[in-house]
Residue, then its C-alpha position, 0 to 999 in steps of 0.5 A: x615251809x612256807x605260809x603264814x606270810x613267810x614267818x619263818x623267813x622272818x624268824x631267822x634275821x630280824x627285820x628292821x622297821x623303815x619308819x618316816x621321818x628318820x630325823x625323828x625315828x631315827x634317833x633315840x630310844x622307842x618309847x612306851x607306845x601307849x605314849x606314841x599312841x597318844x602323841x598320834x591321837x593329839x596329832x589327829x585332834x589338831x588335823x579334825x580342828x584344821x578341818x573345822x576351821x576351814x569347813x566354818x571359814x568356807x561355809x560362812x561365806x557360802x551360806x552367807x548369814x545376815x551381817x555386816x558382809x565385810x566383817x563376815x569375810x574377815x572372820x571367813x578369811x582368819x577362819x581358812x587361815x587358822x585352819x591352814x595353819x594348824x596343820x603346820x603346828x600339829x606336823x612340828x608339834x608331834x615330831x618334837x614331841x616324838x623325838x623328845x619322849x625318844x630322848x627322855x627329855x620334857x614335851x613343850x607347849x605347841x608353837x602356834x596356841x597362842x595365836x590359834x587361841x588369840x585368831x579363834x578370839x579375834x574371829x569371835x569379836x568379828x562375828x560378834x561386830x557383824x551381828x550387831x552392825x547389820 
């Protein structure tokens, strides 16, 4: 009997996922998947904010606004940083945490939040400069 997407086929041997990276699946025990889930939904949230850095970064030079012009490239240039960053973090951030939920052992802060946290306040002190020296 065929159909159904060749169920029977996979009914007679177990079929074995190929998931990436094997250095994190490959090891361990499958966790709750709610918890994964949630791991990938963390995942995203820091991608959409890399994605609003760069888009504030690139739009801060292109629109232009009135301020000190040296300053507003500054704050333009560590805005494109971060957001180049934050993907980095957000990649070794969910495949440590991944393999640590595989393994029954404690999540760690992200890496990179504190010099996320300390460039969004260094960015918000050069807007500030540029406003007031214009």
């Amino acid at each position: 009997m065929t159909g159904h997407c060749g169920a029977l086929a996979m009914m007679s041997r177990p079929v074995l996922p190929r998931r990436f990276p094997r250095w994190v699946f490959g090891e361990g025990s499958e966790p709750d998947p709610r918890f994964t889930l949630a791991n990938e939904r963390t995942f995203l949230a820091w991608i959409r904010t890399a994605l609003a850095l760069l888009a504030c970064g690139v739009a801060l030079e292109a629109v232009a606004p009135p301020m000190q012009p040296q300053l507003r490239l500054a704050a333009a240039v560590l805005l494109i940083v971060l957001g180049l960053l934050t993907p980095v973090q957000a990649w070794f951030a969910w495949s440590r945490d991944e393999r640590a939920m595989r393994q029954g052992r404690p999540l760690c802060a992200p890496a990179l939040m504190v010099p996320l946290a300390v460039g969004a306040a260094v960015t918000g002190v050069l807007l500030l400069a540029a406003l007031l020296l214009r």
